[in-house]
Structures are given as structure tokens and as C-alpha cells.
N, CA, C and O of each residue as an XYZ file, in Angstrom:
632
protein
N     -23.005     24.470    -12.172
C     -21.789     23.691    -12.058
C     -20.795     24.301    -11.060
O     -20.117     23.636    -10.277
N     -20.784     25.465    -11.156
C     -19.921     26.103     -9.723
C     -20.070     25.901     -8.581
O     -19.174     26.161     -7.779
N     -21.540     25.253     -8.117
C     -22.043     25.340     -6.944
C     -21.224     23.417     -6.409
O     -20.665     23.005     -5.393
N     -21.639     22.709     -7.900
C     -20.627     21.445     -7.423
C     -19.668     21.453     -7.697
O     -19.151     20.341     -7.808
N     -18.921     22.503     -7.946
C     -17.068     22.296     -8.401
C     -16.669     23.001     -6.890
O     -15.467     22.872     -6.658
N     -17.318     23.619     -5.966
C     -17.158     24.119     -4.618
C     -17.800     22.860     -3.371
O     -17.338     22.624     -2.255
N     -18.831     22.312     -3.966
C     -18.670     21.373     -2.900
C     -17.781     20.011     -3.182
O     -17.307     19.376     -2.240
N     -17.636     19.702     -4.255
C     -16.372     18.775     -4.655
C     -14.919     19.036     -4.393
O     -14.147     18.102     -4.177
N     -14.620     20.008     -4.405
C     -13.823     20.943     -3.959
C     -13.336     20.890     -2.458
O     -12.166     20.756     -2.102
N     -14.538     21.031     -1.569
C     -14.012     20.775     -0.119
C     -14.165     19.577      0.549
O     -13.919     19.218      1.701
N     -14.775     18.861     -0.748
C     -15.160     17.022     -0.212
C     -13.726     16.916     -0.319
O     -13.157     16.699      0.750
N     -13.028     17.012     -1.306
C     -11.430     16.438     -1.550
C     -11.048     17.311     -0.629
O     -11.401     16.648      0.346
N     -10.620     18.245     -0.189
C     -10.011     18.986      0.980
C     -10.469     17.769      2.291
O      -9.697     17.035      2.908
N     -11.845     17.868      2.419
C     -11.699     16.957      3.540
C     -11.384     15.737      3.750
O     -11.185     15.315      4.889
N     -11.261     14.722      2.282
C     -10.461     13.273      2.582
C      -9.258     13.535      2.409
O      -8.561     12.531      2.550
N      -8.511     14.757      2.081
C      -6.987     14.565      2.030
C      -6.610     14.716      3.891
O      -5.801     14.004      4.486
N      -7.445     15.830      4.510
C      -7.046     16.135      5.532
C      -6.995     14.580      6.371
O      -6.272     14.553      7.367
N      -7.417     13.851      6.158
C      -7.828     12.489      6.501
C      -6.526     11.670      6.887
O      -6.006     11.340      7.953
N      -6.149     11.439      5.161
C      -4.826     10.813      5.202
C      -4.258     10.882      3.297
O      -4.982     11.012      2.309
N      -3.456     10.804      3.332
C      -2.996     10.575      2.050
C      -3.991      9.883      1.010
O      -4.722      9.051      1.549
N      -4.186     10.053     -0.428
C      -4.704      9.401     -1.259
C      -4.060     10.049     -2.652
O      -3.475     11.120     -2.815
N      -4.372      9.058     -3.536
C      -3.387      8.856     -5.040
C      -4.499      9.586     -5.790
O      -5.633      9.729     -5.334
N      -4.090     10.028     -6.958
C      -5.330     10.858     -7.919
C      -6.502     10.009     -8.044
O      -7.592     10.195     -7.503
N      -6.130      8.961     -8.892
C      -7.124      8.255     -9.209
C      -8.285      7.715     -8.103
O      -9.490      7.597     -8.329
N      -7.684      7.467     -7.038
C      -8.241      7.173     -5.696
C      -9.482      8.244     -5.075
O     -10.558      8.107     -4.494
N      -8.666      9.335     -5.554
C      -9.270     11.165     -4.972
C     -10.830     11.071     -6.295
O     -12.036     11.078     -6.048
N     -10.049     10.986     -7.747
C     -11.064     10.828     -8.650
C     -12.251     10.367     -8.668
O     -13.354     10.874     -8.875
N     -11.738      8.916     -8.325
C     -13.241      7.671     -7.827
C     -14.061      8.359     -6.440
O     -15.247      8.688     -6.434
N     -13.415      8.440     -5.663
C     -14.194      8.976     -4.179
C     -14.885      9.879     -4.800
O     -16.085      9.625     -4.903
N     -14.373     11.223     -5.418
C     -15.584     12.497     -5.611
C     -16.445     12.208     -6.573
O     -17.563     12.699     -6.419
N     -16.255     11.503     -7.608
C     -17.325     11.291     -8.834
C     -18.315     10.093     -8.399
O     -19.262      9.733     -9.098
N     -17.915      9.421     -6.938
C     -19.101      8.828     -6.034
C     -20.209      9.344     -5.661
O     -21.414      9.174     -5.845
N     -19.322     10.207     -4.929
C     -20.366     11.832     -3.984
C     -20.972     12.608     -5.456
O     -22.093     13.067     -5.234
N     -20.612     12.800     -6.554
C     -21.094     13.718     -7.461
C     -22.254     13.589     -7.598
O     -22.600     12.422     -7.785
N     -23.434     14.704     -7.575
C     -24.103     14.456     -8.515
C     -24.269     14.039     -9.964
O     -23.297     14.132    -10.713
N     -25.426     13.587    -10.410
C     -25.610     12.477    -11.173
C     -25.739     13.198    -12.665
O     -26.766     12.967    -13.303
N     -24.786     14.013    -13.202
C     -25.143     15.151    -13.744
C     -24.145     15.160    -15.287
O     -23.150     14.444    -15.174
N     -24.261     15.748    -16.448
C     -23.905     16.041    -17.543
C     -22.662     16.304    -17.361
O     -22.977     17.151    -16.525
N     -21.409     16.371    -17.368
C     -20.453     17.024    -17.376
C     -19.443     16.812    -15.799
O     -18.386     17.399    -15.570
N     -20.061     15.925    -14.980
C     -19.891     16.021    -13.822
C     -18.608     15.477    -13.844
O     -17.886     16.003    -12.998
N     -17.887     14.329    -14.726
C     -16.540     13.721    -14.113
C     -15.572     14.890    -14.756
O     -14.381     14.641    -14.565
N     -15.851     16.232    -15.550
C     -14.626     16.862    -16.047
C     -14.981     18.004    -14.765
O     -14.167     18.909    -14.946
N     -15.545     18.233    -13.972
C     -15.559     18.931    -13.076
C     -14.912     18.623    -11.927
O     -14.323     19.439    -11.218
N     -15.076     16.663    -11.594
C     -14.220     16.287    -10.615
C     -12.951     16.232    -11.157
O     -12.105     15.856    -10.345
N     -12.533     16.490    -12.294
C     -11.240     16.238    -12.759
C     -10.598     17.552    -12.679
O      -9.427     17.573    -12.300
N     -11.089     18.473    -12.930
C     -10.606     19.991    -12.556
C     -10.538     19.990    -10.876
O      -9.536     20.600    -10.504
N     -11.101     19.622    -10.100
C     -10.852     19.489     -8.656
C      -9.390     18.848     -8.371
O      -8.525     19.412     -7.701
N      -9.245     17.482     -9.033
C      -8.239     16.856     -9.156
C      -7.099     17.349     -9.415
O      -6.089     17.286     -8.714
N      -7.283     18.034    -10.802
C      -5.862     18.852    -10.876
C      -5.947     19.718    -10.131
O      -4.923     20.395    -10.222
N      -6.506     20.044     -9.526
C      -5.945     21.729     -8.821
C      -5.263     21.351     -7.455
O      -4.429     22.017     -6.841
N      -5.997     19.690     -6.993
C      -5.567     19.442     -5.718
C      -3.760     19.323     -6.243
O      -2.811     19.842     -5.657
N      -3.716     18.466     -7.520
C      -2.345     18.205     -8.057
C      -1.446     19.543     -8.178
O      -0.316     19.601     -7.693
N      -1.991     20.500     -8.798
C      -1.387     21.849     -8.781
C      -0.847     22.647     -7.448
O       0.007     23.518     -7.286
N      -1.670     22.002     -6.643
C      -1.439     22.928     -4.760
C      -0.462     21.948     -4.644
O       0.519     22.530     -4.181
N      -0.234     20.936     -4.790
C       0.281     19.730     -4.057
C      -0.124     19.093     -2.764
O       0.554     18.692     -1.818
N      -1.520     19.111     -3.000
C      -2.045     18.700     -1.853
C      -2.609     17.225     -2.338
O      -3.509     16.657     -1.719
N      -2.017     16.697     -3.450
C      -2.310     15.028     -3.918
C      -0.847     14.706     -4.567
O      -0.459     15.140     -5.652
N      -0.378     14.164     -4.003
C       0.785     13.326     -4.930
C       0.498     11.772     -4.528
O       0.128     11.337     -3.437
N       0.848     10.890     -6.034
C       0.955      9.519     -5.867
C       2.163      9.061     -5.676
O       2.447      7.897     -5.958
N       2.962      9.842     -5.216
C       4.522      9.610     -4.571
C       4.313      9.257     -3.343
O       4.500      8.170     -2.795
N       3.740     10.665     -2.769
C       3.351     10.535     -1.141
C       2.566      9.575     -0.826
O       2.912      9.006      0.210
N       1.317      9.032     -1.488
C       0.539      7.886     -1.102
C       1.087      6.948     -1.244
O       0.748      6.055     -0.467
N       2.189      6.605     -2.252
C       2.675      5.366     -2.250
C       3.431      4.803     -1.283
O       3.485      3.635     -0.896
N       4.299      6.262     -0.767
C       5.280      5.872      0.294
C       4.643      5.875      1.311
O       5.300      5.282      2.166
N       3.527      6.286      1.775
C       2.869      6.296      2.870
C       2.198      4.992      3.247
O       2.121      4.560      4.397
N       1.506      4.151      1.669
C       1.206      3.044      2.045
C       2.061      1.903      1.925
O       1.666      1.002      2.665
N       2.570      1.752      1.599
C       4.317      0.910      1.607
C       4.915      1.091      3.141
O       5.327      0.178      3.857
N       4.871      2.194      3.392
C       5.213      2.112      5.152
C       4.336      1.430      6.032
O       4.589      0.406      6.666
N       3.158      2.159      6.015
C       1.981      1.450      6.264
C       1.888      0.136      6.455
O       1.830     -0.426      7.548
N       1.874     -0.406      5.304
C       1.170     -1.999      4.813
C       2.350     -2.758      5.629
O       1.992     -3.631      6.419
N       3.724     -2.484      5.491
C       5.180     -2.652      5.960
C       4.512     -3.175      7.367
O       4.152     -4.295      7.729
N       4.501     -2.131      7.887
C       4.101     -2.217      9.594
C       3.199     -3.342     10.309
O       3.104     -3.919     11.392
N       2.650     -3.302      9.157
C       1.255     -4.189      9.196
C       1.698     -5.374      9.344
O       1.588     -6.111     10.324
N       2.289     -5.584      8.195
C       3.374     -7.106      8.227
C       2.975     -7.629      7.353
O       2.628     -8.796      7.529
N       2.828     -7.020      5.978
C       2.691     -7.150      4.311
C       3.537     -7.186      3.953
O       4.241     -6.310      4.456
N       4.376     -8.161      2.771
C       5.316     -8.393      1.935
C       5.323     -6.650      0.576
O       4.377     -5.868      0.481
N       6.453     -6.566     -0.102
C       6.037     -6.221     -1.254
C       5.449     -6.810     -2.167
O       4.620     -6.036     -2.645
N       5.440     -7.635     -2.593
C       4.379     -8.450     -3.531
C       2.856     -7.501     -3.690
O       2.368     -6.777     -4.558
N       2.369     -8.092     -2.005
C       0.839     -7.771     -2.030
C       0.809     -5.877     -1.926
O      -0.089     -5.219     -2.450
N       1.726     -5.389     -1.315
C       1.757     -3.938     -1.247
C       1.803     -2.992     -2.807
O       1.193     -1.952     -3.058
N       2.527     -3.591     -3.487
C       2.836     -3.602     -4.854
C       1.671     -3.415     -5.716
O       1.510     -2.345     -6.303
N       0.621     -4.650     -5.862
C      -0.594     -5.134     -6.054
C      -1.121     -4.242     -5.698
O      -1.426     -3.461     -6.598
N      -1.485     -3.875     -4.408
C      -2.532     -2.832     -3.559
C      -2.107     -1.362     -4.567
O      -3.110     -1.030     -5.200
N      -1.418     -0.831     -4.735
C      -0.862      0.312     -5.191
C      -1.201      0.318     -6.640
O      -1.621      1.422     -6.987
N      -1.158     -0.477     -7.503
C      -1.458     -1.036     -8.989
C      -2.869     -0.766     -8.887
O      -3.485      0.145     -9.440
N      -3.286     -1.609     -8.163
C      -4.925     -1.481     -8.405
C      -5.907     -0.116     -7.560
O      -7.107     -0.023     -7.303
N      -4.888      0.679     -7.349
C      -5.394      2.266     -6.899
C      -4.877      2.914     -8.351
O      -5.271      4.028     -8.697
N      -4.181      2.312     -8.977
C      -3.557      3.090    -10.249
C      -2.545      4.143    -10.249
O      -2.534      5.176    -10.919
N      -1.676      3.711     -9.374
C      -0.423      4.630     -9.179
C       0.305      4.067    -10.128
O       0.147      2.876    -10.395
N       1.484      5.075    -10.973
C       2.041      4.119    -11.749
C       2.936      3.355    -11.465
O       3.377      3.401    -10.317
N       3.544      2.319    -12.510
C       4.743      1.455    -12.071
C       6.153      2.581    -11.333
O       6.619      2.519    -10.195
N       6.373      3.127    -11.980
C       7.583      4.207    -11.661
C       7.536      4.655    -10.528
O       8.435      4.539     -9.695
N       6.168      5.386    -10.325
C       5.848      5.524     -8.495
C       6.181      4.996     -7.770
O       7.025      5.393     -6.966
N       5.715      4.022     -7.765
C       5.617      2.494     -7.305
C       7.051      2.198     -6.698
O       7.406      2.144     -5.520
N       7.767      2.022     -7.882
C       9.075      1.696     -7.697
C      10.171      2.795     -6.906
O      10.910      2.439     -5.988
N      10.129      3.804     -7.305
C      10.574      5.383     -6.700
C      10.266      5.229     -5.356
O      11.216      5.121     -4.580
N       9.046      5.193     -4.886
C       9.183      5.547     -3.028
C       9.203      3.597     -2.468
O       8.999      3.236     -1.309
N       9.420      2.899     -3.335
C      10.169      1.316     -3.047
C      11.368      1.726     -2.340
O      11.553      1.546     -1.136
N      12.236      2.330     -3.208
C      13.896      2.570     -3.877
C      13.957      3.415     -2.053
O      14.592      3.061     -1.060
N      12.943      4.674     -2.272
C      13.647      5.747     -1.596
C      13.157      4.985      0.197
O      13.462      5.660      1.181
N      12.366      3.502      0.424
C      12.511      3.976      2.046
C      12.762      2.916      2.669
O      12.693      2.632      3.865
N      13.277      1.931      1.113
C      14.982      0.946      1.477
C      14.472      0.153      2.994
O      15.149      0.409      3.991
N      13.445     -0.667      3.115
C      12.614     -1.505      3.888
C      13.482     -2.917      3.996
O      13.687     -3.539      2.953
N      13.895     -3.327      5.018
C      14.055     -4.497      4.892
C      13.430     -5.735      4.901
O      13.783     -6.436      5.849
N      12.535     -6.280      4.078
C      11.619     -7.293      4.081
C      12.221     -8.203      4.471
O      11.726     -8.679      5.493
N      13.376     -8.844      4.010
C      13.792    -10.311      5.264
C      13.811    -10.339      6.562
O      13.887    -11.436      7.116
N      13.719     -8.677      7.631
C      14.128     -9.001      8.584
C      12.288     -8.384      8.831
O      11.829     -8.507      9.967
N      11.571     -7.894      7.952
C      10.115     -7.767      8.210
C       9.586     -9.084      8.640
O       9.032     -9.309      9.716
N       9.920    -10.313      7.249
C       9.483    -11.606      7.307
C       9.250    -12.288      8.667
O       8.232    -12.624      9.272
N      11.044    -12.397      9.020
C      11.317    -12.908     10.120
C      10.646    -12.170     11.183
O      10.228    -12.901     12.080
N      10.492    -11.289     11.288
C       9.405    -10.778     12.842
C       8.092    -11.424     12.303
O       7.543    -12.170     13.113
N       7.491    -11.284     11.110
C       6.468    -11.348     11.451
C       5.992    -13.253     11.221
O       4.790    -13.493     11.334
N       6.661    -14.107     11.008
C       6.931    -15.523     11.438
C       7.078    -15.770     12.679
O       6.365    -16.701     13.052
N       8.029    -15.088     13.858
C       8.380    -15.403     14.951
C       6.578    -14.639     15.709
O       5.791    -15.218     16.458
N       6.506    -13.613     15.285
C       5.054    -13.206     15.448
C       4.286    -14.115     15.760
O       4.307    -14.623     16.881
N       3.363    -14.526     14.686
C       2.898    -15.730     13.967
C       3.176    -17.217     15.059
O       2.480    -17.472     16.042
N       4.301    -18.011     14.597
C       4.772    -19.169     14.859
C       6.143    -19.297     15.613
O       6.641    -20.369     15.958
N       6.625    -18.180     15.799
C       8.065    -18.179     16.581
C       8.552    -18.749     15.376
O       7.984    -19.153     14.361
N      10.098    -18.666     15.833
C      11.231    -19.490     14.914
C      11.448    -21.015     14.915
O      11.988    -21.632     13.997
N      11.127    -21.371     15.670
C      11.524    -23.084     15.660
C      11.530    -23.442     14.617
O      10.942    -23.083     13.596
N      12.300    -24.274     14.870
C      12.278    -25.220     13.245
C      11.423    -26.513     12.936
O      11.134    -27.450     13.680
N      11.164    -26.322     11.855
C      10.012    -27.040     11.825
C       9.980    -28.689     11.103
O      10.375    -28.836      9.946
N       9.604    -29.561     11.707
C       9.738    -30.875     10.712
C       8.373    -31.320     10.531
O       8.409    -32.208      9.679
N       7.121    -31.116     10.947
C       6.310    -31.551      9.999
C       5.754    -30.960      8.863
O       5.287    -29.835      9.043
N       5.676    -31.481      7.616
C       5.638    -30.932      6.424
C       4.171    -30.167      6.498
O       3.916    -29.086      5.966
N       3.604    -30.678      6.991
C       2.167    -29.540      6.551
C       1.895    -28.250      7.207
O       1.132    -27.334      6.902
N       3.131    -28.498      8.686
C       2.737    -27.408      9.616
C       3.507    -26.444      8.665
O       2.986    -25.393      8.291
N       5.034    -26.906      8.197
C       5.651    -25.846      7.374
C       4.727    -25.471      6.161
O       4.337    -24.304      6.126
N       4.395    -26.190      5.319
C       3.292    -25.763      4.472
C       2.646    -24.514      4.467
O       2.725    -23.507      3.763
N       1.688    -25.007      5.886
C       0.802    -23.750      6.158
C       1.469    -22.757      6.654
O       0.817    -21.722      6.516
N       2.513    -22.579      7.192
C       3.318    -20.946      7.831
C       4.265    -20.795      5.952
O       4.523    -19.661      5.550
N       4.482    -21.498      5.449
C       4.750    -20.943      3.669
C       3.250    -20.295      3.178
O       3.163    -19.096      2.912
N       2.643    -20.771      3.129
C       1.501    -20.560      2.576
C       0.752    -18.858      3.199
O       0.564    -17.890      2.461
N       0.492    -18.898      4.464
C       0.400    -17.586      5.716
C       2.008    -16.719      4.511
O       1.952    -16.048      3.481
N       2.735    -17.018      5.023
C       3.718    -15.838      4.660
C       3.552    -15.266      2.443
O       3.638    -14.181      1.868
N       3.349    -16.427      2.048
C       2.727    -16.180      0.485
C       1.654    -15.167      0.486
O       1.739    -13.977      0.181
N       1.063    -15.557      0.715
C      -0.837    -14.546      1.518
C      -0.297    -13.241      1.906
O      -1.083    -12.331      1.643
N       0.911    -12.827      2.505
C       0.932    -11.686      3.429
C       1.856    -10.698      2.379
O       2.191     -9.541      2.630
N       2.227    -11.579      0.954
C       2.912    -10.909     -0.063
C       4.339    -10.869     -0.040
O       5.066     -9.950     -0.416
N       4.704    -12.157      0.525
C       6.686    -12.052      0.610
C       7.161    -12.886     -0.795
O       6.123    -13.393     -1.222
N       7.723    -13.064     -1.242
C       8.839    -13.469     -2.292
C       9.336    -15.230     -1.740
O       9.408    -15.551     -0.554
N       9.577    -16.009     -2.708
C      10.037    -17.142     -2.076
C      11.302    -16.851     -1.191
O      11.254    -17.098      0.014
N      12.619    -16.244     -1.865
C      13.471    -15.538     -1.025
C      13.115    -15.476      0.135
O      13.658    -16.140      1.019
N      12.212    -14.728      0.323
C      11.935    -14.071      1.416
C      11.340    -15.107      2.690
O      11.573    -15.095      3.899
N      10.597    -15.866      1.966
C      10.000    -16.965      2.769
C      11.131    -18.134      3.294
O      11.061    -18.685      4.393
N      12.147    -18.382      2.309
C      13.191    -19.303      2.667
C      13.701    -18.606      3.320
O      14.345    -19.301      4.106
N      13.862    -17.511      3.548
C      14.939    -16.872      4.459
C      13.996    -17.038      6.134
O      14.521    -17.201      7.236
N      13.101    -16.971      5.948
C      12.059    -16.919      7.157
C      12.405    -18.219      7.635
O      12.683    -18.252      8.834
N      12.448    -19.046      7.157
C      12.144    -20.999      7.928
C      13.301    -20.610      8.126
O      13.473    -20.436      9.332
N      14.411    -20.331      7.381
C      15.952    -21.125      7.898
C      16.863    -19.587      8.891
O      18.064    -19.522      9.153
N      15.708    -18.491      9.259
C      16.263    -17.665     10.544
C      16.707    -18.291     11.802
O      17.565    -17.779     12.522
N      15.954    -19.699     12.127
C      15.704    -19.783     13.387
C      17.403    -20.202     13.595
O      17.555    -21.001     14.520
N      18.451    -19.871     13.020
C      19.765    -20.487     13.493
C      20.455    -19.248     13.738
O      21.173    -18.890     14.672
N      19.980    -18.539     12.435
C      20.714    -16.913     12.560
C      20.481    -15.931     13.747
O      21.266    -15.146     14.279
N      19.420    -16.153     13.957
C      18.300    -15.187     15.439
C      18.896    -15.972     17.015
O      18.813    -15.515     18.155
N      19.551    -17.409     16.506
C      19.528    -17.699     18.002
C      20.750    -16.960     18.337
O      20.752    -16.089     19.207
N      22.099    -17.390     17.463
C      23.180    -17.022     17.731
C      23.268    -15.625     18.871
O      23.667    -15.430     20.020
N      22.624    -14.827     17.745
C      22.198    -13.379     18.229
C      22.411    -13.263     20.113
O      22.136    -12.218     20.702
């Protein structure tokens, strides 16, 4: 068992060097690679904590990292939110590096609509439809989406 608590060991050393990842995330990846063996997930779990103990895994840092990330991308919180849940970071996490990197999603929206479809305003109902529907998909808030159609007056002024 020492011989795989050392190569599990530098498997997680080498996907952190990579990029950020959440425990549970780190967990699943090494007990992939594990051998197929008696005792094997409390061995990747001792890897786990120790990465937690160095601080070379926080689900703070992954969260805020992918929240910036996904941000950039031109993901709503909604779907970023979701993405983070289903890596198993907790709600509190979640919410904590939300709070701390204070994103402005209405003015995300609006770029990434004018992106997309430009601002014009729109009068046929299905074309608006489908750019509601595109911006739902990409994880924005109705808010967020009404604020998107009715920019194109606020952006011209500008």
C-alpha cells in the first residue's frame, strides 16, 4: 500500500500543478487511476487530506477560479453554480468566492448578447425567443435576460 499511497500521491501533485481542482474532484480522478485493490479509496483519501493539510487543494480556490473562468467564457451564474454543485463543492463555498469577486452579470449578459446578436432591438417574436432561450442555456437569471433585450437604449446613449 505504500508503494500506491506514493504514486497517488504524485498523480495528485501532478493534476494540481495543472490547474485548480475541488477535493471531491481530486478524490474521483485518483480512485480512477487506483488500482483495483482492498482498501484503495481510504488511501486516496489520505492523499486527499494531506493535499488539504499542505493547502495545495482548496474548494474556495476552485470555486473562485471557476466562476472567473466560466464568467469569461460568457456563462451566467445559474449554470456556473450548477457546474460547482455537481463537482460537490459546498453551498457556502459556492456562495463565499460568489460574494468575494462581485462579477457583474448584467453587464456580462449584455456583452455577451451584443457578442451573439448585437443590441438591436428586436420585433420578431421568435427571433427574440431564440436569443432568450441562447441566454437561458448560457445560465443568466430572467433579470438578467430582461436587462439584456432592453440594453440596446442604455449602450447607445453611451
Amino acid at each position: 500500500m505504500d508503494d500506491t499511497y506514493t504514486k497517488l500521491k504524485h498523480r495528485a501533485i501532478d493534476l494540481l500543478s495543472r490547474r485548480e481542482h475541488g477535493e471531491s474532484e481530486l478524490f474521483d480522478k485518483l480512485l480512477k487511476k487506483a488500482p483495483k485493490e482492498d482498501g484503495v479509496s481510504e488511501v486516496v483519501q489520505r492523499v486527499v487530506s494531506e493535499m488539504v493539510a499542505l493547502e495545495y487543494v482548496s474548494d474556495f480556490r476552485f470555486a473562485r477560479s471557476s466562476i472567473r473562468s466560466k464568467a469569461l467564457q460568457g456563462n451566467g451564474p445559474l449554470k456556473i453554480r450548477q457546474a460547482l454543485k455537481l463537482k460537490r463543492v459546498p453551498e457556502e463555498v459556492i456562495s463565499s468566492a460568489f460574494d468575494e469577486l462581485e462579477i457583474d452579470w448584467f453587464e456580462n449578459v449584455v456583452a455577451l448578447r451584443e457578442r451573439k446578436f448585437g443590441l438591436e432591438a428586436v420585433q420578431d417574436i421568435k427571433l427574440k425567443a431564440k436569443q432568450q432561450r441562447f441566454l437561458q442555456y448560457r445560465g443568466y437569471s430572467f433579470d438578467h435576460i430582461q436587462f439584456a433585450m432592453d440594453a440596446r437604449d442604455e449602450f447607445l446613449e453611451e
